[in-house]
TIBAPA-311038 format. One record per atom (N, C-alpha, C, CB): z, y, x; atom name. Coordinates in steps of 0.05 Angstrom, whole numbers. Glycine has a CB too. Layout:
BEGIN
<atom><zz>Z</zz><yy>Y</yy><xx>X</xx><site>CA</site></atom>
...
This chain:
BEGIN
<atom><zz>595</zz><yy>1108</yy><xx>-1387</xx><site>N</site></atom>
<atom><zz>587</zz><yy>1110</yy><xx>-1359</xx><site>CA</site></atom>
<atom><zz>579</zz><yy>1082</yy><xx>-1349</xx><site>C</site></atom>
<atom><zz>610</zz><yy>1121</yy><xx>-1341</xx><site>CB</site></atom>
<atom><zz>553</zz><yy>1079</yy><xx>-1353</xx><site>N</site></atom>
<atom><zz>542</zz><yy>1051</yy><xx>-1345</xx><site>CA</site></atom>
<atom><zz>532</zz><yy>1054</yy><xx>-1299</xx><site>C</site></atom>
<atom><zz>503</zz><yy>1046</yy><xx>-1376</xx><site>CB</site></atom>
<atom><zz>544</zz><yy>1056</yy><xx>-1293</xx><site>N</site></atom>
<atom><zz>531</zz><yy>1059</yy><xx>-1267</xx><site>CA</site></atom>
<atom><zz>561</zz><yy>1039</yy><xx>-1249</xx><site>C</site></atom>
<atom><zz>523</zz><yy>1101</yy><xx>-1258</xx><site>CB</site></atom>
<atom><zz>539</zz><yy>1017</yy><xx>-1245</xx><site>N</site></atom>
<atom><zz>560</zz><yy>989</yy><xx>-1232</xx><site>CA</site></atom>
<atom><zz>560</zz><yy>1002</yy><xx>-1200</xx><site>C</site></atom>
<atom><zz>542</zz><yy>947</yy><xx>-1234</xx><site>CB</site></atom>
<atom><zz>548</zz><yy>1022</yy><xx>-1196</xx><site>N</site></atom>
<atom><zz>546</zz><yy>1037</yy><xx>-1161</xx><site>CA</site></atom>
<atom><zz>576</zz><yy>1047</yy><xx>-1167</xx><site>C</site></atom>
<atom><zz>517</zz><yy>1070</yy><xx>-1151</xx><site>CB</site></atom>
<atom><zz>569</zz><yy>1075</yy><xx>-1172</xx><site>N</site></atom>
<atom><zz>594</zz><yy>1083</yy><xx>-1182</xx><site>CA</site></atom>
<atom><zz>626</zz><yy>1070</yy><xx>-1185</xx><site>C</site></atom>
<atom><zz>586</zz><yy>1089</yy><xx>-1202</xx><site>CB</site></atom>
<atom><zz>616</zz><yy>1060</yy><xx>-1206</xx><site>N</site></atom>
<atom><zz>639</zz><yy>1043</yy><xx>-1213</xx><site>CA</site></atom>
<atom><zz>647</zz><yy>1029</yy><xx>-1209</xx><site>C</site></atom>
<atom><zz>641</zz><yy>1037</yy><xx>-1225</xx><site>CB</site></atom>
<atom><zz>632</zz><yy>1016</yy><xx>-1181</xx><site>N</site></atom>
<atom><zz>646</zz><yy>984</yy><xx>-1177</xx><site>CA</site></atom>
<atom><zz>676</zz><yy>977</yy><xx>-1166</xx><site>C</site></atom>
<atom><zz>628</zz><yy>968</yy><xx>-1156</xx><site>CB</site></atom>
<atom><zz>690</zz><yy>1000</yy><xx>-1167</xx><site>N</site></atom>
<atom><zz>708</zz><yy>990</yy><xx>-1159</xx><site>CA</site></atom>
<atom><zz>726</zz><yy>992</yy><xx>-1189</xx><site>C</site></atom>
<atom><zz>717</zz><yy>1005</yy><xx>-1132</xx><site>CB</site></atom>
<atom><zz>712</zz><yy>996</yy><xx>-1216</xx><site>N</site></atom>
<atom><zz>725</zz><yy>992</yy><xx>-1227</xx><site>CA</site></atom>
<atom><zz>720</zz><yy>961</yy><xx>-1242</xx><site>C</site></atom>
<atom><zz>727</zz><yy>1014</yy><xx>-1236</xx><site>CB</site></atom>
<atom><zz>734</zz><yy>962</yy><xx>-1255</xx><site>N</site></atom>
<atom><zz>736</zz><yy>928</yy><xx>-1268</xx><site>CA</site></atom>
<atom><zz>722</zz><yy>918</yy><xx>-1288</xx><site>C</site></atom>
<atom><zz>762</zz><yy>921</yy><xx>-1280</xx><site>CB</site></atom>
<atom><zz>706</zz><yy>945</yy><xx>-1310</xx><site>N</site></atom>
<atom><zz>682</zz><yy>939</yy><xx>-1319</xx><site>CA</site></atom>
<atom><zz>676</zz><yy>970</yy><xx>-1339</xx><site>C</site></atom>
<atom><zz>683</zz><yy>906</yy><xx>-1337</xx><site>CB</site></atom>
<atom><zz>653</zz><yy>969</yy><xx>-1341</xx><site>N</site></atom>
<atom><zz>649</zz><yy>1003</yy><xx>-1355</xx><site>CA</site></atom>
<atom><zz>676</zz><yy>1007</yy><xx>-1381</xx><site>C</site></atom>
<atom><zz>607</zz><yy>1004</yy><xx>-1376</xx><site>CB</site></atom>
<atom><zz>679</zz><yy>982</yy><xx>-1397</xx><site>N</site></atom>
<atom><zz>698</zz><yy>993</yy><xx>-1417</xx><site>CA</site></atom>
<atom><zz>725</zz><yy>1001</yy><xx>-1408</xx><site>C</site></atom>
<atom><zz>702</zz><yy>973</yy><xx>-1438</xx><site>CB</site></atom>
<atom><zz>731</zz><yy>996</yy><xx>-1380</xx><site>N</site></atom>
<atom><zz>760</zz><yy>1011</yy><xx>-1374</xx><site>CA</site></atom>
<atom><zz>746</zz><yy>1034</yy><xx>-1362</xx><site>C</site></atom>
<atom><zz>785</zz><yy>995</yy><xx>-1353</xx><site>CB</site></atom>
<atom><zz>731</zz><yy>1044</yy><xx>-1357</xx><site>N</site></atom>
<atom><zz>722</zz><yy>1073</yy><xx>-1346</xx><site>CA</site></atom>
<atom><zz>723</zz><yy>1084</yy><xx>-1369</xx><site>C</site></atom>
<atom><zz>693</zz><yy>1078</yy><xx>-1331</xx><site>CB</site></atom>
<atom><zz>714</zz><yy>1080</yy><xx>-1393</xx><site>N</site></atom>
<atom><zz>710</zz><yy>1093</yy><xx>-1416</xx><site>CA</site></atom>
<atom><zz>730</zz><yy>1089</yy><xx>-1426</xx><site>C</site></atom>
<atom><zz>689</zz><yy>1087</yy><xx>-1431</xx><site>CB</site></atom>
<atom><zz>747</zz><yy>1077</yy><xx>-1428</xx><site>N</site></atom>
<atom><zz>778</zz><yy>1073</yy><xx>-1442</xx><site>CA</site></atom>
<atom><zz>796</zz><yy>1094</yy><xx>-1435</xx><site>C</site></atom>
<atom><zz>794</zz><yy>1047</yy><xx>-1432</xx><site>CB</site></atom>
């Protein structure tokens, strides 16, 4: 899950995918 919108509150795509 490459989407830094989304994700920005997480800490970087490899802990979303972790």
């Amino acid at each position: 899950m490459n989407n830094p919108i989304g994700n920005g509150l997480q800490k970087s795509d490899k802990d979303v995918n972790a």
